[in-house]
N, C-alpha and C positions, 0 to 999 in steps of 0.2 A: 324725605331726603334731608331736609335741614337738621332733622331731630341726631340721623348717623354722623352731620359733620361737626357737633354741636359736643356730640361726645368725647372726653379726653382719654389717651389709651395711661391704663395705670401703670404704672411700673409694676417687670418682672423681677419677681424674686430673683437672689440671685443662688447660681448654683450651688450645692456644696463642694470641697474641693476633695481631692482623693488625697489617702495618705501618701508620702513618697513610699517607694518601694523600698525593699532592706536589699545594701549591696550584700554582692554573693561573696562567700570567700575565696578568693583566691585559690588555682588549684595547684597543688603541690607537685614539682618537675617531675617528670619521668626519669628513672636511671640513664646513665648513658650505654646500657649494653643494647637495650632496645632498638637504639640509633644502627648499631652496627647489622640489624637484621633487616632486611628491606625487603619487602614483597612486591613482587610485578600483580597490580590489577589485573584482570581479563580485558583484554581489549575487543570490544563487537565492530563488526564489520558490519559496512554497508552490504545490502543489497542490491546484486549483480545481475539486474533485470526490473525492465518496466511492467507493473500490473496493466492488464487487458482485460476485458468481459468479452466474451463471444455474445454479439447481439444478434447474429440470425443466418442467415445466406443469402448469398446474393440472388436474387429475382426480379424480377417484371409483374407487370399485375396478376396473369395467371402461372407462371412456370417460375421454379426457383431450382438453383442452379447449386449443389450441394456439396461441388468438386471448390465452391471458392467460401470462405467462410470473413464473413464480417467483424471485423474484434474494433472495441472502442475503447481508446486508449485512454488510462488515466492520466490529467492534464496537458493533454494535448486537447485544444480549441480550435484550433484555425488551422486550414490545409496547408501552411507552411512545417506547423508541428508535425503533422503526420507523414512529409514528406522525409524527416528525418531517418523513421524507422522502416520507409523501404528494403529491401536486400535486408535485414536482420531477422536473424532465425527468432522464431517462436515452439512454445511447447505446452502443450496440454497435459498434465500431471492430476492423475488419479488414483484411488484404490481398486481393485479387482476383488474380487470374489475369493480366488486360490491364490496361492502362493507358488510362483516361478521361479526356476533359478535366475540367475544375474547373470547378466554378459560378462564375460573374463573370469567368473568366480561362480562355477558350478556346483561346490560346496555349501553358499549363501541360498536363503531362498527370499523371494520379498513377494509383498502384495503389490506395491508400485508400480506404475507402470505410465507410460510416456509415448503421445503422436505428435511428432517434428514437424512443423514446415516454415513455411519462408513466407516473410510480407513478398507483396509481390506489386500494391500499389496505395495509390489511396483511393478514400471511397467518399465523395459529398466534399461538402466546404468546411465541414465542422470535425478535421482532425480522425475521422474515422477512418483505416485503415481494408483493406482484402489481404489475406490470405490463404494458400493452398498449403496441406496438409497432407503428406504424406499417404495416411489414410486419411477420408473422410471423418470428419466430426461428427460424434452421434448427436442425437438432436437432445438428449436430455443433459447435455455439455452448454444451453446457450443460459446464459446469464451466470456462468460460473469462470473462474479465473484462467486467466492464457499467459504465460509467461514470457515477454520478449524480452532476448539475449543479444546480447552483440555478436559473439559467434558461435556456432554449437560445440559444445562441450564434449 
């Protein structure tokens, strides 16, 4: 132990230093006709609905109850959160198989296709939400996205 405090630290080289850099030239003005033409950017719009997961249905240890579907909201925590989105519609948005015509516009046809329902309360302490649905949810819909709206569209 005496022998390490015995030791003197030598000096560090010291660093080399960097060239400076070469300033840049100057850039040369644009005309003034340029000025007179002005382009509106794209402006993106928020998103007009909160993401959900369908986590499962409502149940008891043996029976589960299919008419009310469990959705968990993103960043909603605490049962105050969840009691905001009470009364607001929700909607389940997926592909089909065939192609349907469109409500109003019988000419279009889409694959899309959409089952409406309404929170209806909360579910736990942790912001989870129930909802019933129009139709029932099929079951290979739980861990996929649910869309809550403020009113239906």
């Amino acid at each position: 132990m005496a022998d390490t405090q015995a030791k003197t630290a030598a000096p560090k080289p010291a660093k080399a230093q960097k060239a400076p850099k070469a300033a840049k030239a100057p850039k040369a003005e644009k005309p003034a006709a340029t000025e007179a033409k002005v382009t509106k950017k794209y402006k993106r719009h928020g998103r007009l609905f909160a993401k959900a997961v369908f986590t499962g249905y409502k149940r008891g240890l043996r029976n589960q109850h299919e008419n009310q579907a469990i959705l968990k909201i993103e960043g909603a925590r605490r049962k105050e959160h969840g009691a905001f989105y009470v009364g607001k519609r929700c909607v389940y948005v997926y592909k089909a198989e065939t192609k349907k015509c469109v409500p109003q516009h019988p000419e279009r046809k889409t694959r899309v296709r959409a089952v409406w329902g309404k929170v209806t309360r909360i579910h736990g302490n942790t912001g989870s939400v129930r909802a019933r649905f129009n139709r029932n949810l099929p079951g290979h819909a739980m861990g996929h996205r649910i869309r809550i709206v403020s009113s239906r569209v």
